[in-house]
C-alpha positions as CSV (number, residue, x, y, z in Angstrom):
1,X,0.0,0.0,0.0
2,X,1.3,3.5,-0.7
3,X,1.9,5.8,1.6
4,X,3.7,9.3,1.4
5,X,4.3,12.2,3.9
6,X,5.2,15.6,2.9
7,X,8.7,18.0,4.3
8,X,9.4,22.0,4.0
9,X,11.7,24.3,4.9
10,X,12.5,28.2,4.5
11,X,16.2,28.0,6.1
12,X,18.9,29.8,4.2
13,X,21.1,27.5,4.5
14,X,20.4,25.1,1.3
15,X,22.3,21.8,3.1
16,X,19.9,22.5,6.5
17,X,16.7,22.9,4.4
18,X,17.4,19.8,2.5
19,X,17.9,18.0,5.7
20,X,14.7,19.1,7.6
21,X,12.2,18.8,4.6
22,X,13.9,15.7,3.8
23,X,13.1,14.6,7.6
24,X,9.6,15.8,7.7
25,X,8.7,13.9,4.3
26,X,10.2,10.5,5.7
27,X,8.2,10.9,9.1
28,X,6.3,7.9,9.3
29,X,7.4,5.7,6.3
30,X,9.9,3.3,6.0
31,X,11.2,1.8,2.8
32,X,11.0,5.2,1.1
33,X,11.3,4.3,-2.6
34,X,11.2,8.2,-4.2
35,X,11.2,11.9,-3.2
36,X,10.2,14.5,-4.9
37,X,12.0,17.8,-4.5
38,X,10.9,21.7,-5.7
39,X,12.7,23.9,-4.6
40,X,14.5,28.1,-5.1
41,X,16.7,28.7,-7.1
42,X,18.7,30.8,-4.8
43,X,19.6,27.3,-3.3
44,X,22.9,25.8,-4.0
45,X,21.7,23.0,-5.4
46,X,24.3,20.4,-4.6
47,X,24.5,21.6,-0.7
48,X,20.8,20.9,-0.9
49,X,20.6,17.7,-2.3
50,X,23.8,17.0,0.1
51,X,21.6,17.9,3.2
52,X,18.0,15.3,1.5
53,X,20.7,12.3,1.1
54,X,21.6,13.1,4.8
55,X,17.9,12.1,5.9
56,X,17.0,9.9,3.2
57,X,20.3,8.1,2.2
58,X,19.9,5.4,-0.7
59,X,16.2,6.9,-2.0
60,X,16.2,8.0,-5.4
61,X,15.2,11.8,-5.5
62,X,14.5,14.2,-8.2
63,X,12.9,17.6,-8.9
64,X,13.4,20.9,-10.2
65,X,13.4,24.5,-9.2
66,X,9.9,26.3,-8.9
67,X,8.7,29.7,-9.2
68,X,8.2,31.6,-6.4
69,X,7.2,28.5,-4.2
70,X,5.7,25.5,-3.2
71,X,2.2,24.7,-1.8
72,X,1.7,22.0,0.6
73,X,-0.4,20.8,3.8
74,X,1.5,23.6,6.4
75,X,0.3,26.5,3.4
76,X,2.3,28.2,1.1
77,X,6.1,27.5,1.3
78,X,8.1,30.5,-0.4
79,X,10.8,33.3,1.2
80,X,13.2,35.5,-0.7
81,X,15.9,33.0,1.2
82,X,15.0,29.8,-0.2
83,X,12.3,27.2,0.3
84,X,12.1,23.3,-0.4
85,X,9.0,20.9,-0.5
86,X,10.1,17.1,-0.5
87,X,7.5,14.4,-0.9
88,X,8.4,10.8,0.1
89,X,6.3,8.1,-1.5
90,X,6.9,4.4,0.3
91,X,5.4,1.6,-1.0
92,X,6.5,-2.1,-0.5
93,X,4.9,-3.0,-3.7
94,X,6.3,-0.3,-6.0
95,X,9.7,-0.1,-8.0
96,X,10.5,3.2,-9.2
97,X,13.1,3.6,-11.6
98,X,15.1,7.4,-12.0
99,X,17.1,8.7,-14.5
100,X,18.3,12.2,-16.0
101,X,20.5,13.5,-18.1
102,X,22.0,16.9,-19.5
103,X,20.9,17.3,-22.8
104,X,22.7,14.8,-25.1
105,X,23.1,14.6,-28.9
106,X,19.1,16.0,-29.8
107,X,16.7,15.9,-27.3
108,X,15.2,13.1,-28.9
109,X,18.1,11.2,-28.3
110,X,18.5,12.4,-24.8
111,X,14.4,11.2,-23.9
112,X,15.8,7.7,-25.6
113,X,18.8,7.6,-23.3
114,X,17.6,8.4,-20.1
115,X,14.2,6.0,-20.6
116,X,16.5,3.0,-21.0
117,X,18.2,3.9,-18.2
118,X,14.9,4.4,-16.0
119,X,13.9,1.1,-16.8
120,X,17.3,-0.3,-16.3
121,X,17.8,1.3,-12.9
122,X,13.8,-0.2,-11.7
123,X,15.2,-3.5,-12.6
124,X,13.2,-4.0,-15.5
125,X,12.8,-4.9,-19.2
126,X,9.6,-3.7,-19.5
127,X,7.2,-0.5,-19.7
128,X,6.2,1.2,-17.0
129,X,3.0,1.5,-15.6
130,X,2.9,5.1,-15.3
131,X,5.9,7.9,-15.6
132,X,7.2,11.5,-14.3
133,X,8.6,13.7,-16.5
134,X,10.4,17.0,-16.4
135,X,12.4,19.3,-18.6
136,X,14.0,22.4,-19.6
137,X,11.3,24.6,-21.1
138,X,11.6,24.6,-24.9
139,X,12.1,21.0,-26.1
140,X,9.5,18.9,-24.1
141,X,7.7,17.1,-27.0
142,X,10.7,16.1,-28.5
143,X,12.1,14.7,-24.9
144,X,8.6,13.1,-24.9
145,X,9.3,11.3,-28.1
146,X,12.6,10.2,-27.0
147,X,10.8,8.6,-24.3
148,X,7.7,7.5,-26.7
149,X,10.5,5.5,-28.8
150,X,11.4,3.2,-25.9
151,X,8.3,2.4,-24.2
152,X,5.6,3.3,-26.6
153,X,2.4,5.5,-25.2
154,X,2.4,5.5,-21.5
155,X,0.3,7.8,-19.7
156,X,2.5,10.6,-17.8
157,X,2.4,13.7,-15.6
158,X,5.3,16.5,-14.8
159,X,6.0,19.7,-16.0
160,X,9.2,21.9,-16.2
161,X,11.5,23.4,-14.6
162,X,10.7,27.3,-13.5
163,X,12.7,30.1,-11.9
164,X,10.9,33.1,-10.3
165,X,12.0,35.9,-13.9
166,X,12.1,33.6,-17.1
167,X,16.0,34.3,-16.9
168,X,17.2,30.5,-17.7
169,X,18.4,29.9,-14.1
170,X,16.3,27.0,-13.3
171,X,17.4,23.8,-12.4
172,X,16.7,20.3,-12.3
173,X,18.4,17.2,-10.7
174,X,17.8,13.6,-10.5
175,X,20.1,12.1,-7.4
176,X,23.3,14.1,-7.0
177,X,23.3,15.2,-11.1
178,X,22.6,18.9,-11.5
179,X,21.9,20.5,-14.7
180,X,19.9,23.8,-16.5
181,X,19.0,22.0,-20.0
182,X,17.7,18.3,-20.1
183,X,15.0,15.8,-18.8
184,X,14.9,13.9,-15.7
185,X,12.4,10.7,-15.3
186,X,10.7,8.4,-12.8
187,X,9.1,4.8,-14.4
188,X,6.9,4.0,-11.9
189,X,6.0,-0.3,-11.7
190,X,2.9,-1.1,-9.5
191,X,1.4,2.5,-9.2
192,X,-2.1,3.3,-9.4
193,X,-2.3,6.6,-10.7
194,X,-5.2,9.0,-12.3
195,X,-4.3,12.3,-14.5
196,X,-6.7,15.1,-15.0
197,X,-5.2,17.8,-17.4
198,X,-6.2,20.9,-17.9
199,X,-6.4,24.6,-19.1
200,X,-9.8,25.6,-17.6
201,X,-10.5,27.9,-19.6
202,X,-13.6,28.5,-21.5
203,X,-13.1,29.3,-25.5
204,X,-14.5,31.8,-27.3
205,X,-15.7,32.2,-30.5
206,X,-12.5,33.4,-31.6
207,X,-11.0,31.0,-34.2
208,X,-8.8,30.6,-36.6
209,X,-6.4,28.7,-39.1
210,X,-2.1,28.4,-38.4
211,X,-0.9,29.3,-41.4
212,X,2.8,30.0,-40.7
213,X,5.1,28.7,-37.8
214,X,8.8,28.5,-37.6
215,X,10.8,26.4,-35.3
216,X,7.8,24.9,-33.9
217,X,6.9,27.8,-31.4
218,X,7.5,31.1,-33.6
219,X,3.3,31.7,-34.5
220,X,3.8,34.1,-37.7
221,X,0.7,33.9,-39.2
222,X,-3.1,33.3,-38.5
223,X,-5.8,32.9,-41.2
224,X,-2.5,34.7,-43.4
225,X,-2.6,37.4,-41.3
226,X,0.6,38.6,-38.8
227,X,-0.6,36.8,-35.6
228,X,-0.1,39.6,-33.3
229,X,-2.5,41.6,-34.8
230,X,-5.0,39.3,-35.2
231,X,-4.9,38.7,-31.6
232,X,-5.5,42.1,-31.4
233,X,-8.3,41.8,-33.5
234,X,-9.9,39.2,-31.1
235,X,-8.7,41.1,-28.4
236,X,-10.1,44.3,-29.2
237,X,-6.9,45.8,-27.8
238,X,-4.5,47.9,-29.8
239,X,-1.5,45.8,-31.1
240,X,1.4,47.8,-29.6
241,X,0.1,47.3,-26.5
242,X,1.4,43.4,-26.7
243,X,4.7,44.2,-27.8
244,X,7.5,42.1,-25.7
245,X,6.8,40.6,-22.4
246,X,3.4,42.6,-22.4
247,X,2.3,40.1,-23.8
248,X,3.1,36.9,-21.8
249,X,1.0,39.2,-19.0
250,X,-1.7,39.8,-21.3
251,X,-2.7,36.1,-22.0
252,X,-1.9,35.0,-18.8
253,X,-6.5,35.3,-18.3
254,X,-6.5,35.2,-22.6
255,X,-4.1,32.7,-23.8
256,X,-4.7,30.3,-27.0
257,X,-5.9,27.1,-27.2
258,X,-5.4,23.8,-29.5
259,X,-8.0,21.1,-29.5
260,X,-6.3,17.3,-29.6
261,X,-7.4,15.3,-32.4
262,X,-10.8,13.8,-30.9
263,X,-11.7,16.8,-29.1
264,X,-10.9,15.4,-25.6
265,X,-8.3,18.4,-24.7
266,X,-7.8,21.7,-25.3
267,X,-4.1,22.0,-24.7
268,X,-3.2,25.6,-24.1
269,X,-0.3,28.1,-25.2
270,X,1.1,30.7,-23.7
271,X,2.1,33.6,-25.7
272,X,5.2,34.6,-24.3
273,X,6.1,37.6,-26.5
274,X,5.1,40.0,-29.1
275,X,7.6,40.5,-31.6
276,X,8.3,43.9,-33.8
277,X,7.1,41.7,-36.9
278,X,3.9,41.0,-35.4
279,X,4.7,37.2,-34.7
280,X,4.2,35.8,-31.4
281,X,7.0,33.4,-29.6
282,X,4.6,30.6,-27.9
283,X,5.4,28.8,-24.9
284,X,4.7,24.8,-26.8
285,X,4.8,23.8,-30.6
286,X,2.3,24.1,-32.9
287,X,1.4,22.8,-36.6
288,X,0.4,24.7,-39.5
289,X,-2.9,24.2,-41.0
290,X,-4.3,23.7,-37.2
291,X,-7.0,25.6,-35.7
292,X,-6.4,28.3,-32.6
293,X,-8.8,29.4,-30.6
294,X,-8.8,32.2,-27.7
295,X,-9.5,31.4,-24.7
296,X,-10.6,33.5,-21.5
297,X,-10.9,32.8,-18.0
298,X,-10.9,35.6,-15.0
299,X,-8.2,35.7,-12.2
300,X,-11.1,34.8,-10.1
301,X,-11.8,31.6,-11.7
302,X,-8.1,30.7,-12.0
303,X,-8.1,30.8,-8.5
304,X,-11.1,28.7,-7.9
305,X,-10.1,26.2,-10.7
306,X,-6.8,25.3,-8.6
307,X,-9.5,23.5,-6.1
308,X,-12.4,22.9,-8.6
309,X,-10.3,20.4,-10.2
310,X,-9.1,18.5,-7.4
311,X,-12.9,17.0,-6.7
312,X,-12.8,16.4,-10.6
313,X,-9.6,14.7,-9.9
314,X,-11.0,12.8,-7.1
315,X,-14.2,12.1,-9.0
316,X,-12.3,10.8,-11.8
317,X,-10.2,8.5,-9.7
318,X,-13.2,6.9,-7.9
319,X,-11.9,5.4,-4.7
320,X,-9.8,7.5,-1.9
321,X,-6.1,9.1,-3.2
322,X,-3.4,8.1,-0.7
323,X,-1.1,11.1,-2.4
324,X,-1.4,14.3,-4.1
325,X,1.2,15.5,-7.1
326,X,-0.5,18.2,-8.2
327,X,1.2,21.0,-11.0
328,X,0.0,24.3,-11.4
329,X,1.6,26.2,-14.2
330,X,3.5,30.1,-13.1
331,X,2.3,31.9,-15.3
332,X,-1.2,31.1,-13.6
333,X,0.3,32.0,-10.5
334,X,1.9,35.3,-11.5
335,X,-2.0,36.4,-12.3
336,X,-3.1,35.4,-9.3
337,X,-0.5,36.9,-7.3
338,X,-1.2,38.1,-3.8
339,X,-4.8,36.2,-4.0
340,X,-2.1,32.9,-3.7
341,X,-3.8,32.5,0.3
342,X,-7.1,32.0,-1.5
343,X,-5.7,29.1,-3.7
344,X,-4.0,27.7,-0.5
345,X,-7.1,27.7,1.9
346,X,-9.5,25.9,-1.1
347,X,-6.7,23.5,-1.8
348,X,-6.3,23.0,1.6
349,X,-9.9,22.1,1.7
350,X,-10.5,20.5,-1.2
351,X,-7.3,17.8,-1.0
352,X,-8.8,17.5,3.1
353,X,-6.1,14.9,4.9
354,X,-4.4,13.4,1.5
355,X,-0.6,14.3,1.8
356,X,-0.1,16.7,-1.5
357,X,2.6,18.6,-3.0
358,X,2.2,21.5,-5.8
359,X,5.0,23.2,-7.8
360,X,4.7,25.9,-10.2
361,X,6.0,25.3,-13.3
362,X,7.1,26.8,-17.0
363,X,5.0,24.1,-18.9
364,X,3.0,20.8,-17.7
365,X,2.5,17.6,-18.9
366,X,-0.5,14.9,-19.1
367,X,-3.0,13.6,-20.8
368,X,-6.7,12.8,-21.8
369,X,-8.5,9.6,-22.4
370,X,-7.2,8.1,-25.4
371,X,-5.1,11.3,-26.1
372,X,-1.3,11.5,-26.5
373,X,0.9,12.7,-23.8
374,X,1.0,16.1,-24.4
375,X,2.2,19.2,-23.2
376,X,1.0,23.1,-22.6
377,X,1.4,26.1,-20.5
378,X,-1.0,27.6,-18.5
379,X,-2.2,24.5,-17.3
380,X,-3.0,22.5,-14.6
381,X,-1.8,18.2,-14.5
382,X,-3.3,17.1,-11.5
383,X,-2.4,13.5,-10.3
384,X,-3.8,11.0,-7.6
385,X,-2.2,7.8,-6.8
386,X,-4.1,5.7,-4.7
387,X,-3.4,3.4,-1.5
């Protein structure tokens, strides 16, 4: 049966948080067979993965920097200092497998390499039942293919790595290996887990054809017209007021949406920035000759969604989750901002005694009924493992 406890810290010192989350996560459970670890990234990551193998010597842990912080049962964990959140799964029944790696060759390559290794490392020969993924932003489909190559479609959750400006300085790790641009991975054997993913967001009529993209997430062209300023059109906002990083904030409650091929998920993208020549970088690929659509949703209901979909999760899942993992993108929680208390009390409430750990993230992962894995910003991948 699994079980799983949940650790935090705010101390400055990186080596002393790692060692008291690390001990409050392993409270109560023996056999620990993986933690998960989000964490600042004012940290010195190796002093803080030096202080988790203190408590927790042997376990397999992995994790990534998140923005601003973490939520979990004792509230909102964050400080201009540092913070950590570790969750310890133990499970007598459960093999975990871990694996990461810089980026290596392509990151095709690199998802092939480190999902042999995964499986290798569980002691197996075969897929998994269920796996963790995160990544540098910018390559994650391709990492995900990689991965796709070796085990064929397994359903997944994760999301990547974040840091608290969209300056490149996040981090991810996978045991005592450090590194800014790659993938890390857990194969789970013998989990029970349920996915809900999701942009909650409610489209609008606003619709229309890509007709030019370049290097995947470069949106030049909508219906053949620049993309920015068709936006704008839908928008009914002036074009030069999305220019650079305006709009990244812009879309944060107006983002765009892609349906998947059966109409199961509407996987969202983040327009991170308008560009002089009226294209728009986007936070996830995208195809030409694929339908956008603009989406809306208030700061009001991004707040209530981050609870809402935890009783869709548990509703979805059917029995009583004996853990939490739940990913909530940053750019979601930039808009919300100081309202953050509001998510923490309904999540709080909605998750009731279930040990639970969120991250914010620079993309998330999941997937839909028959759907692909796929990935999108904005979004929430919510997952339940049960007992």
């Amino acid at each position: 049966m699994l079980i799983s406890n949940v650790g935090q810290s705010t101390e400055a010192d990186a080596y002393q948080a790692g060692k008291q989350a690390a001990a409050g996560a392993k409270t109560g459970l023996s056999d620990v067979k993986i933690a998960f670890a989000y964490s600042s990234v004012v940290y010195d990551t190796d002093k803080l993965l030096a202080g988790i193998a203190e408590e927790l010597p042997g376990v397999p842990v992995l994790g990534n920097t998140s923005f601003t912080g973490v939520i979990t049962p004792a509230g909102f964990i964050g400080s201009d200092d540092g913070f950590v959140g570790i969750m310890a799964f133990a499970d007598e029944n459960l093999a975990v497998g871990v694996s990461g790696s810089a980026k290596d060759g392509d990151a095709r390559q690199t998802g092939r390499k480190v999902a042999l290794e995964a499986m290798q490392n569980a002691g197996k020969d075969c897929a998994p039942d269920c796996y963790y993924l995160a990544a540098s932003p910018g390559e994650e489909e391709f990492y995900i293919k990689g991965i796709t190559d070796v085990i064929g479609r397994v359903p997944m959750f994760g999301g990547s790595a974040a840091d608290n400006a969209i300056v490149g300085e996040w981090m991810l790790f996978a045991g005592q290996d450090v590194f800014a641009d790659g993938v890390i991975v857990a194969f789970f054997y013998g989990a029970q887990m349920t996915n809900l993913f999701t942009g909650a967001y409610r489209e609008t009529g606003d619709v229309g054809i890509i007709t030019k993209v370049v290097d995947n997430r470069v949106l030049v062209e909508i219906d053949n017209k620049p993309a920015l300023q068709k936006y704008a059109e839908w928008a009914g906002v002036p074009v030069d007021s999305l220019k650079g990083g305006d709009l990244l904030v812009y879309t944060i409650t107006s983002p765009l949406g892609v349906k998947d091929r059966l109409g199961d998920l509407t996987a969202i993208r983040h327009p991170m920035n308008g560009n002089d020549d009226f294209s728009m970088n986007i936070g996830a690929n995208l195809a030409e000759k694929t339908a956008v659509i603009r989406m809306e949703a208030t700061v009001d209901e991004l707040i209530s969604s981050a609870a809402d979909c935890i009783e869709q999760l548990k509703n979805k899942m059917g029995s009583k989750a004996a853990a939490f993992h739940l990913v909530h993108c940053g750019g979601r929680r930039a808009g919300i901002g100081e309202r953050i208390d509001e998510v923490v009390t309904a999540v709080q409430q909605a998750v009731g005694d279930v040990p639970f750990i969120m991250e914010f993230t620079f993309g998330e992962y999941g997937f839909e009924d028959d759907g692909n894995n796929s990935t999108g910003g904005l979004m929430l991948s919510y997952t339940g493992f049960a007992g």
